[in-house]
N, C-alpha and C positions, 0 to 999 in steps of 0.2 A: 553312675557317673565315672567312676574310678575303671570298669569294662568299657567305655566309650573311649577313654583320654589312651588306654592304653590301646585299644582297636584303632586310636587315630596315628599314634605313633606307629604302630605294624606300618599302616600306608606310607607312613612319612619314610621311615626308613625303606622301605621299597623302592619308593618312588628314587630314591637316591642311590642305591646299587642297581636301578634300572637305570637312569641316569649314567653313570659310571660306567655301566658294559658299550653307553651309546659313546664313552670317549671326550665329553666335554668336560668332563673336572682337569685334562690338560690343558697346559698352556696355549698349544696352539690350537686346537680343536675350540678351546672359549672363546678363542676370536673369530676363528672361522665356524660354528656350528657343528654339528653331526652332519657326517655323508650319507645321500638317503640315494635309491633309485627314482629318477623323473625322467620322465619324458613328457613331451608336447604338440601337441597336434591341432592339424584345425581345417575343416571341412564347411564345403558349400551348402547351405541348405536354404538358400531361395527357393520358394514355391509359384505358384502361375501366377502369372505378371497380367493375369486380365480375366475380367468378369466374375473373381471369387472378393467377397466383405475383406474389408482389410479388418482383424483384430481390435477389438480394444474399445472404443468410442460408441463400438452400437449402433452406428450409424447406417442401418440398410442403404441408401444410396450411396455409401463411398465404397465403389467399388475397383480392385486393381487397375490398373492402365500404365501401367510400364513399371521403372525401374529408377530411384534415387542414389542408394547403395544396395547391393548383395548383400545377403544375413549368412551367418556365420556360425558354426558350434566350434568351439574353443575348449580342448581337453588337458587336463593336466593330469597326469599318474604322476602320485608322491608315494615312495613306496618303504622300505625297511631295505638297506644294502646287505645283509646276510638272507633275510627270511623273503624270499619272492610270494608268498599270498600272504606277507602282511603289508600289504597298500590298498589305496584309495582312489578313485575316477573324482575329479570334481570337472563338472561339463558346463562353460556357459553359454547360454543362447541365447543367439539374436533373434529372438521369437517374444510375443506376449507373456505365454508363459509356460511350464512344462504340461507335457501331457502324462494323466497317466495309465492311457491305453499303448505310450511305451515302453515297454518290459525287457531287462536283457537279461535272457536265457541260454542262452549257448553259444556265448561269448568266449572263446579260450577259457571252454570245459565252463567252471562253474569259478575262474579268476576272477570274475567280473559282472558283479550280480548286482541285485536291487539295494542288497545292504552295506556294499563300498562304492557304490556310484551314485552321484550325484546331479542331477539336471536341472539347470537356474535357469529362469530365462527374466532377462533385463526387462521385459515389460515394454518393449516397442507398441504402441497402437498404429506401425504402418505397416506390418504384416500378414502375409496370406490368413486367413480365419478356416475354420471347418474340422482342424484337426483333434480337439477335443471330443470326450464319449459323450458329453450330459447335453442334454435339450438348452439344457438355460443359453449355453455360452455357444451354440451353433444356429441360436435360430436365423441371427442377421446374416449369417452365411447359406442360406437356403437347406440347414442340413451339414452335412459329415459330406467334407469334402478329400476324395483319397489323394489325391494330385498332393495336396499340402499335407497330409500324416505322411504317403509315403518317400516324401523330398527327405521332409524332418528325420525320417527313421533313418533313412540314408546317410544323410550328414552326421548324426547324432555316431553310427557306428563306425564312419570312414573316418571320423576325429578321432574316436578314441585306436581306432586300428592306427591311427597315426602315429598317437602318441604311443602307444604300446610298442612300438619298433623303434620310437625313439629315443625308449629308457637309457639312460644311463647315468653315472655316477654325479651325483650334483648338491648341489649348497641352496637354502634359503635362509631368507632375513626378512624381516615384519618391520613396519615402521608406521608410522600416521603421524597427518598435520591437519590443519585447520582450514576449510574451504567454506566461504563465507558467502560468496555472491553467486550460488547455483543449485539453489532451489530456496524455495519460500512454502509456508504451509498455508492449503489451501482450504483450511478447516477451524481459524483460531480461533472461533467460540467456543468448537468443541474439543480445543486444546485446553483453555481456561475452565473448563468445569473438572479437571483434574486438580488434587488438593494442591493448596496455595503452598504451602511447607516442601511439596515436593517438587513443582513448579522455579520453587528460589533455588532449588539446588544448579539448575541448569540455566543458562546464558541466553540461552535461542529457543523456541518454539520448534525446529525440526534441529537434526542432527548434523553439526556440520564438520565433524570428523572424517578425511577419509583413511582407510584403511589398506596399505598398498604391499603385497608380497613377493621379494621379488627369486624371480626362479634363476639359479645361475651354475657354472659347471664349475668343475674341479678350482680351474683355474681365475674363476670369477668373472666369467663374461657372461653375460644375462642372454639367456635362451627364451625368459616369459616374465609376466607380472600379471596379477589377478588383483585389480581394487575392489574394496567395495563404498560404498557413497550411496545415500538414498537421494534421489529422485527421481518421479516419472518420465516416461521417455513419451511425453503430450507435448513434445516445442514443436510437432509438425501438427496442423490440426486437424480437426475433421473434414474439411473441404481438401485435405489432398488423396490427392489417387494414385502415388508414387511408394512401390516397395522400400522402407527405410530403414536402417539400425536406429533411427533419431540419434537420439544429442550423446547415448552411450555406445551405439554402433560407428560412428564419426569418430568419437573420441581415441575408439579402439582403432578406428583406420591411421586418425593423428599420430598414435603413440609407437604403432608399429612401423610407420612412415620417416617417425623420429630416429628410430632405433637401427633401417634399415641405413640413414644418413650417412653422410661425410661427418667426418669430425668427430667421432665415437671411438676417441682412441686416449690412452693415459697419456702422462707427461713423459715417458719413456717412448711413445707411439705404438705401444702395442693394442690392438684392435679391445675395448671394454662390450661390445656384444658379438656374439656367434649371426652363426646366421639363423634365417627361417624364423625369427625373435614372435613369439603370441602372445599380445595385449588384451585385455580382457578386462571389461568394468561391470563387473556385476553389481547387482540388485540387493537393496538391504532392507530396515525399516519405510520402506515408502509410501506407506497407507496416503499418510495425508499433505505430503510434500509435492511440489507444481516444479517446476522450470521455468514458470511463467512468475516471475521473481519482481516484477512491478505492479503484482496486485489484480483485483476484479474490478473492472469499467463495465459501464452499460454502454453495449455498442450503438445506441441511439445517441445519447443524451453528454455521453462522456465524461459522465460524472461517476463516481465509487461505486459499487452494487449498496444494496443493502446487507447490512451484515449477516444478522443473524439466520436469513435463508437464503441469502444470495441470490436479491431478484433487484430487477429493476422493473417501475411499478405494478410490483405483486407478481411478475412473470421471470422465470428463471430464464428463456429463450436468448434474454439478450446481456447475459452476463459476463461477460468471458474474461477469461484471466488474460493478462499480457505481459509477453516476454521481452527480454532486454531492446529487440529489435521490430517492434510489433506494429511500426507504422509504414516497413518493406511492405505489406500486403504480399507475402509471394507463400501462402500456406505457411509459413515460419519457419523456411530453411535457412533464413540469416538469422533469427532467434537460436536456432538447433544448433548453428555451426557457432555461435557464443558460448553455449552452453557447453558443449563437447569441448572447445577449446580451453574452457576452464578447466574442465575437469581433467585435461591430459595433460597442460600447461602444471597442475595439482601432481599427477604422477608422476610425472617429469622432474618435477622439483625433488619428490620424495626421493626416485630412484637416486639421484646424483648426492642426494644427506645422508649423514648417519643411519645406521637399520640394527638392527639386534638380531646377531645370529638364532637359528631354531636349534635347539638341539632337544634330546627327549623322542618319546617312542611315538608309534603309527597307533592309531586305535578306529575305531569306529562304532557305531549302533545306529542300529533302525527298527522302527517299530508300526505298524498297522496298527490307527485307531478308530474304533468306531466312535465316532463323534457325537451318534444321539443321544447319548445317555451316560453319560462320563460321571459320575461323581466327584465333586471336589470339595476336598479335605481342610479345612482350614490348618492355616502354619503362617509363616512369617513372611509369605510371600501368596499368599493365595485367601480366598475368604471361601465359606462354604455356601456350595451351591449345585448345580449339576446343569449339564447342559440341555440341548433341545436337537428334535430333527431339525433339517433347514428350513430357513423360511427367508426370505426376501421383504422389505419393508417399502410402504410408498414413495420414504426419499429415495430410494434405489433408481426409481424411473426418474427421477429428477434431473440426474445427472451430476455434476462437478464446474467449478468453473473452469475446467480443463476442456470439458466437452458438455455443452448443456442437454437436458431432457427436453422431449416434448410434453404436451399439453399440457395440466395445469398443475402439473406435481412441485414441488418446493420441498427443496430441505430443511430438514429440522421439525417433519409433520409426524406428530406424533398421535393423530385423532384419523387421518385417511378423509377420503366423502364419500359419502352415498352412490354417487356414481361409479367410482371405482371399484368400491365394496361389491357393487351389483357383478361388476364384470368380473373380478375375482372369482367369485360364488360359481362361475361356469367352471372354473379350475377346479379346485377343491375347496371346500367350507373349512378350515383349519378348527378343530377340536376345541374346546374348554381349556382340554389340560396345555393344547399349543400354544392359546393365547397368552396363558400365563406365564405358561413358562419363555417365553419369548417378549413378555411385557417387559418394557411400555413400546416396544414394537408394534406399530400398526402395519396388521399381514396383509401386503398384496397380494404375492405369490408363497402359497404353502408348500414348498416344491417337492420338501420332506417327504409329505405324505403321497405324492404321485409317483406311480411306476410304470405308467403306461404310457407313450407304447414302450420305453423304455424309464429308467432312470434320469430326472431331468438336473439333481443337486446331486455331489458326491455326499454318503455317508461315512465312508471310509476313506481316511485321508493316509497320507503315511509322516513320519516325524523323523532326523536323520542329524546325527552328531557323527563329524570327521573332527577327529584331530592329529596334528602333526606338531610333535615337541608343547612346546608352551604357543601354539596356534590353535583357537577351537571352533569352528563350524557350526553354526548350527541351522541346518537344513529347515525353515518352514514353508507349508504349503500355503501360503497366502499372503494379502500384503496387510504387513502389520504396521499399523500407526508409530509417530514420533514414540510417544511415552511408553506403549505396550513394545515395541522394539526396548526402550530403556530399562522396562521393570521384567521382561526375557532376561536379557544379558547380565543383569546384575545380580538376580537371581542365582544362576548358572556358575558365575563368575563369581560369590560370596563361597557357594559352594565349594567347590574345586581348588581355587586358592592356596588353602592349606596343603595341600597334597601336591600340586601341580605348578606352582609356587606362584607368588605375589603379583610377578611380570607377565603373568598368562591374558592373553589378546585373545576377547569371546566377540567375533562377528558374528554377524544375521546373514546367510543367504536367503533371500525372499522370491516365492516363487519357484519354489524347489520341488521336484517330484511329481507333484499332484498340485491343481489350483481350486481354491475353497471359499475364494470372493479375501474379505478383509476381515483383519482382527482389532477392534480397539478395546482400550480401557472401559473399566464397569461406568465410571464416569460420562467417559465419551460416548457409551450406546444409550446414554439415558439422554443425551439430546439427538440423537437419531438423524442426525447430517445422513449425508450420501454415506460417509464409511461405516454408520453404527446399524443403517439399515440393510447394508450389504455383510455386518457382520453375521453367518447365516446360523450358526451354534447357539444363537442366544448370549444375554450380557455374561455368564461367565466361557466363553471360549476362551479370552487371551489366557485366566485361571486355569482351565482345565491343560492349555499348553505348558506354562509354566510347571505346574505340579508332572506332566510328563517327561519334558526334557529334565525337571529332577530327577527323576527315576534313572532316565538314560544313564544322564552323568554318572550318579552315584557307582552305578553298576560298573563303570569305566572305571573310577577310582579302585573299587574292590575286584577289579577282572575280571567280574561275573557276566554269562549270559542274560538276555533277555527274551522273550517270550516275542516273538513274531508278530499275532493277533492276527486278527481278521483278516479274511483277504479283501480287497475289493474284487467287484466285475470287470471282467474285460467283455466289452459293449460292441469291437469293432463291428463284428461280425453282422449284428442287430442293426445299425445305424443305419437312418435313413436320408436321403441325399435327392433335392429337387434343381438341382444344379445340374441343365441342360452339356449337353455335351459338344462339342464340334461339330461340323457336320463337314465342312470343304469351305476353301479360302478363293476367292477368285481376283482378278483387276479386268479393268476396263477393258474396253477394245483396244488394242493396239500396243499396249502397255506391259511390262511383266514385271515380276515379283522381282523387287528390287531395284527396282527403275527411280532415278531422282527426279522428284517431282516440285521442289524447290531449291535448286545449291546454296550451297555458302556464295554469297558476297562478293564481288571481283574488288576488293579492296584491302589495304594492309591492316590487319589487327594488333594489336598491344595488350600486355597484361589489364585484367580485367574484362576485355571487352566480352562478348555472347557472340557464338559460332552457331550456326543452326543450321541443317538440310534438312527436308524431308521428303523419305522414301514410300515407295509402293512397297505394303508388305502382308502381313497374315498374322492369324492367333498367335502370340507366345504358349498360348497352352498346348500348343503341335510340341512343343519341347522347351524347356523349362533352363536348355542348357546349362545343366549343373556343370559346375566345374569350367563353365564357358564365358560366353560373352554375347550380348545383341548389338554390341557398338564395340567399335575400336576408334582412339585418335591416333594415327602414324605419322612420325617423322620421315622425310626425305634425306637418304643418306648425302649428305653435301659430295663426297666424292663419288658417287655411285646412284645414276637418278633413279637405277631399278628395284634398287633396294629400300625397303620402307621399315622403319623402327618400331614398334610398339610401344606409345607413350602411355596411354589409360584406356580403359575399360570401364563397363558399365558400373563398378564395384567402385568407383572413386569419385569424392562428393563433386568434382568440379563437373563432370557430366550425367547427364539424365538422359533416360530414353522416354520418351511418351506416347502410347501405343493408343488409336483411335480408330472408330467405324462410324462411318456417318448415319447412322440409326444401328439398333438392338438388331434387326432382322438382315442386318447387309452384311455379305460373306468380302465383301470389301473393307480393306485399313490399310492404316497409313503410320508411318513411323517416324518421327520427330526427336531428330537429336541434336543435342545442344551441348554446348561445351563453355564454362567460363573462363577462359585462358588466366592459371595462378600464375600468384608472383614466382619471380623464375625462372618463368618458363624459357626455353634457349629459341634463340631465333632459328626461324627456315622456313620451309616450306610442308606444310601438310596438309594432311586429307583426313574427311570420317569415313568413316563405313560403316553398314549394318548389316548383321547376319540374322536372320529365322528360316524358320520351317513353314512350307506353305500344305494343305491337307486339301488331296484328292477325293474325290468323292465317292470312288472305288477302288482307293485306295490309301497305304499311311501317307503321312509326312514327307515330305523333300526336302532339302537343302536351298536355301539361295544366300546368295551377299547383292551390295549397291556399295558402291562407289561417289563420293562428291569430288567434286572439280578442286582442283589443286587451289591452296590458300594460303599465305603471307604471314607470317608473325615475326614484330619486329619489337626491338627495342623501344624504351619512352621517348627515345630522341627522335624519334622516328612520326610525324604528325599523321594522324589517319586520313583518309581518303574523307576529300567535302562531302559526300556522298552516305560516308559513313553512321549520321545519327539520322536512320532513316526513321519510319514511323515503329515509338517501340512496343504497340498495340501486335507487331509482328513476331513477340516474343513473347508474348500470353498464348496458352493455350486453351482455345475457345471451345467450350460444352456443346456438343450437339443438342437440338431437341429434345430429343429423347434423353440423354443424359440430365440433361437444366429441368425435366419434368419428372424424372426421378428420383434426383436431389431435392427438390421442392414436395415431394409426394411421396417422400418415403416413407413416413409414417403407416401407409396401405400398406406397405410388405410384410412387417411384422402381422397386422393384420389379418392379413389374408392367409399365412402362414400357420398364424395360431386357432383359422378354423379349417385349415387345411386338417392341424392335429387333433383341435377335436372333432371332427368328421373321422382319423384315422381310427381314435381312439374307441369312439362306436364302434367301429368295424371290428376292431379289434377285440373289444369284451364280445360283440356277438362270434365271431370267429372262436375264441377262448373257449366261449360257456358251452358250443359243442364241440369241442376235439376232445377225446382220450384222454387220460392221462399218462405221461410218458417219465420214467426215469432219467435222470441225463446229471453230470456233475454239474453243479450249481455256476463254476466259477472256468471262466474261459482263459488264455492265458496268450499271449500274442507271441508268436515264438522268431527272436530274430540270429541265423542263423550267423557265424563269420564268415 
């Protein structure tokens, strides 16, 4: 004991002449922080706007078809002002979730590698899909699509190449408050099976903290902020087909839109942000948290679900959660733009309060773990036990009342049927020892035990602690529930404490690195909702996490290394992709690419009203226009009529692009743009336009634009044209055939898919059992170059 108290003091005294060299036991530095190296960056990384799964919801027939908002990777480099390789990348992304068949390896030498960078992704479900390694998470995408890994990679390195040029000398401050009406948990039963004693200690059922950092220079003008705040990003739902950041991609357009403002100046009037300002709301404990913050209706009946499985009679199909604004009917962009708005309106607030300077050193750790077989230790924050390969449970296919399942699955099934069991048994027979140790999990899918034709569940996750001063990070790969988020950080946070001192702020980034499905409490996997059967480790994963990120920490405290582990596979190379290709774009007789095939309106518009043309156009997947645009709205220069203004792009929530073909098989589409003129907005005279690529058929891509006929925005004083509320069935956009029997009939696709792969999979052992055998390093490594 008397070796422990005097080994805690060594740290403590350390920690305070490391403290001391960083400059804050002065006067002025206590007020202002430690000077650290930052920079900020932020890059495009929208992927094909048509015919790839949008992420998330599962849903084989929601397939892309234009453009909501543009998605984003958003870099921060926090670094050491004397020591240039002592910093950190924390990256967040407007994507589902990270990949981690992306690796940076020859990145400025080896400054910037897997174990100081960080990749978050906010959890959009209106994102391209495909770019993941594992079978599980690409089947609704037909497969591994490259169009969306290689967007992502792109973005992911032109962020952080951004920010890296745009280090320089700077200040942060940490602060949080209480955000109360933007998210609701969507799991409370299997919140209440967590003990009652622990239960009282907390106010709310999800976490309604948020957590906001703000990035600023010498002279205290805010260059960035990164929040974090759990909830899903489900307030767009599964019937849309529009690429979106949802409610945290919006929020980040909100905040950064705040920031570019008028009026951002002190009582002196000197300017309080820089320019180029990057908002960022990342992803925290979100396992079990909705947006859809008014609860589960049965969409028939309009009465409550049922609780405990979330069905209405006995069917999960018609349960759906509902968000602040859920009687719009419009996919739930006026739900999403509530929910964003809170959450910036949150930030907003924070930035302009009190913040507590950071001062204190840069650190970091990461670790590779192999997840099947972890032992855990019992101590005071963990119980003993050991984990399991993956496996997948029947509520898995259930779904959420975020996004329901089909057929006849329900959460909270901890027995399976007969039926399923039968179809399972095609996959693989899950072991003795899997069942047990994965009980009371009823196994749908064993995914653990399959490797053919590849890998269909990660074994190997990776685990990641950034910290900056009294700021702690902790990087996980998956979405952890309300309470397993609470008994993480507190864990962590008990630890560290003494050394790191009292005021130390431990956030969760969720969806970090590698995604690994969801983590909850030993409690909550014993009633087996959608998140206990997606938790894929077995009931002690959140334990086996916990007991790791001690290790991390520890080793931080005492400035020791740590052991790497395992590597995982890198799969690109392997991945297989049923995701048809282009072939050539054409129009009608007489017609060409770009031609308006409906104008705007010969009438005067006013804030609020809907703008709409549509154009002859072609694939978005001919070009992806990174860094571009498929729509512009333009101002008319009042003194100059040749001149046109650039007011918005397709990246701003008030316009949408909507990309259609009148059947699956027509090299014909059409392009639908729409604009809801915000408040604001200055009067004149404008126009839209759209820009794509149209594909030859012997040869690439071409360029075109469309032009619409000149249009009227005026003031409220100003009464619309009688003419104006014409029929507003002209501002829905209508399913083709084929689309309306896809959406209704997608359930075949997985389907057909999953005997596509066991047909592969035949092929594939008899292929196997005669070839050679060949040498070859085990482990592939994706190498991206600067």
């Amino acid at each position: 004991m008397a070796g422990s108290l005097r080994h805690s003091a060594y740290l403590l005294a350390a920690a305070v002449l490391l403290s001391t060299a960083h400059g804050q036991l002065t006067g002025e530095n206590a007020r202002k922080g430690s000077t650290y190296s930052i920079g900020v960056g932020k890059a495009d990384i929208t992927g094909p706007a048509a015919d790839v799964n949008l992420m998330g919801y599962a849903a084989p027939g929601q397939l892309a078809a234009g453009i909501h908002t543009r998605l984003y990777a958003r870099a921060y480099v926090i670094g050491d002002a004397q020591e240039e390789r002592k910093r950190f990348v924390f990256v967040n992304l407007d994507a589902c979730m990270a990949s981690q068949g992306v690796t940076l390896t020859e990145l400025y030498g080896d400054l910037y590698t897997e174990k100081n960078v960080a990749l978050s992704g906010i959890h959009t479900h209106s994102g391209p899909g495909g770019y993941l390694q594992y079978i599980l998470y690409i089947i609704t995408s037909l497969g591994f699509v490259r169009e969306s890994f290689d967007v992502l990679v792109a973005g992911i390195v032109q962020a952080i190449k951004r920010a890296h040029e745009d280090v320089k000398p700077g200040m942060l401050q940490v602060t949080a408050g209480e955000l109360l009406d933007a998210n609701a948990n969507r799991s409370p039963t299997a919140y209440l099976a967590n003990p009652p004693e622990e239960r009282a200690r907390y106010k709310h059922n999800t976490d309604k903290s948020m957590t906001l950092l703000k990035v600023l220079d010498t002279e205290e003008r805010g260059r960035g902020a990164v929040t974090w705040f759990p909830v899903h990003c489900t307030s767009i739902n599964n019937t849309n087909s529009l690429i979106s950041g949802d409610n945290k991609g919006v929020a980040a357009q909100f905040l950064e839109g705040w920031a570019a403002g008028a009026g951002q100046a002190d009582a002196n009037g000197n300017d309080t942000m820089g320019s180029n300002f990057v908002g960022a709301f990342g992803q925290a404990n979100v396992g079990d948290t909705s947006p859809n913050v008014l609860g589960a209706f049965c969409y028939d009946t309009g009465e409550p679900c049922e609780k405990e499985h979330s069905t209405c009679n006995g069917r999960n199909e018609m349960c759906i959660g509902r968000g602040p604004a859920w009687e719009a009917d419009d996919y739930g962009y006026k739900s999403n733009e509530i929910i964003a708005r809170r959450q910036s309106d949150e930030a907003i607030e924070l930035w302009q309060s009190a913040a507590t300077p950071i001062s204190g050193d840069i650190d970091y750790r990461h670790a590779f773990l192999d997840m099947s077989a972890i032992t855990v230790y019992p101590s005071n924050y963990t119980r003993a036990g050991r984990t399991c390969r993956a496996a997948m449970g029947f509520s898995f296919a259930a779904g959420t009342t975020d996004g329901p399942g089909a057929f006849d699955f329900k959460q909270g099934d901890t027995e399976g049927t007969i039926f399923w069991r039968v179809v399972s048994h095609f996959l693989k027979d899950p072991s003795t020892e899997q069942i047990a140790c994965q009980a009371p999990k009823p196994i749908l899918l064993d995914t653990g035990s399959v490797h053919v034709p590849y890998e269909w569940q990660p074994t190997i996750v990776e685990i990641q602690i950034l910290r900056v001063g009294q700021l702690v990070i902790l990087c996980v790969p998956g979405e952890l529930t309300t309470m397993a988020g609470r008994r993480l950080r507190e864990a962590v946070h008990q630890q560290v404490e003494g050394v790191w001192g009292s005021d130390v702020t431990v956030v969760l980034a969720g969806l970090t690195n590698t995604y690994s499905s969801y983590v909850t409490t030993f409690e909550e996997y014993a009633m087996q909702r959608y998140e206990g059967a997606s938790t894929i480790f077995g009931p002690h994963t959140l334990d086996a996490y916990i007991q790791e990120f001690l290790r991390l920490s520890k080793a931080m405290m005492e400035n020791k290394a740590t052991e790497p582990g395992p590597r995982p596979p890198n799969m690109i190379s392997k991945q297989w992709s049923f995701l048809t290709p282009v072939v050539l774009d054409s129009v009608p007789s007489g017609s060409h690419f770009g031609a308006v095939t409906e104008d705007v309106l010969p009438v005067v518009y006013k804030e609020g009203d809907k703008v709409r043309a549509v154009f002859q156009s072609a694939c978005p997947r001919n070009n992806v226009r990174l860094e571009g645009t498929f729509l512009t709205v333009e101002r008319q220069d009042p003194e100059d009529s040749d001149k046109w203004e650039l007011v918005y792009t397709d990246s701003d929530v008030s316009t949408k692009y909507h990309w259609a073909r009148p059947h699956v098989l027509s090299p014909e589409s059409t392009a639908t743009i729409t604009w809801d003129i915000p408040e604001g907005t200055l009067s004149g005279t404008y126009r839209l336009r759209h820009f794509g690529d149209f594909k030859h058929i012997l040869g690439g891509p071409a360029p075109f634009n469309g032009t619409s006929g000149n249009f009227e925005v005026h003031g409220l004083d100003v009464k619309p044209h009688k003419h104006h509320k014409h029929d507003d069935n002209r501002h829905k956009f209508e399913l083709s055939d084929w689309e309306r029997y896809v959406r209704e009939h997608s359930f075949l696709i997985p389907v057909f898919l999953f005997a596509l792969l066991l047909l592969g999979t035949v092929l594939y052992r008899q292929t196997v059992s005669r070839r050679p055998a060949v040498s070859s390093h085990p482990y592939e490594r994706l190498e991206v170059a600067a």
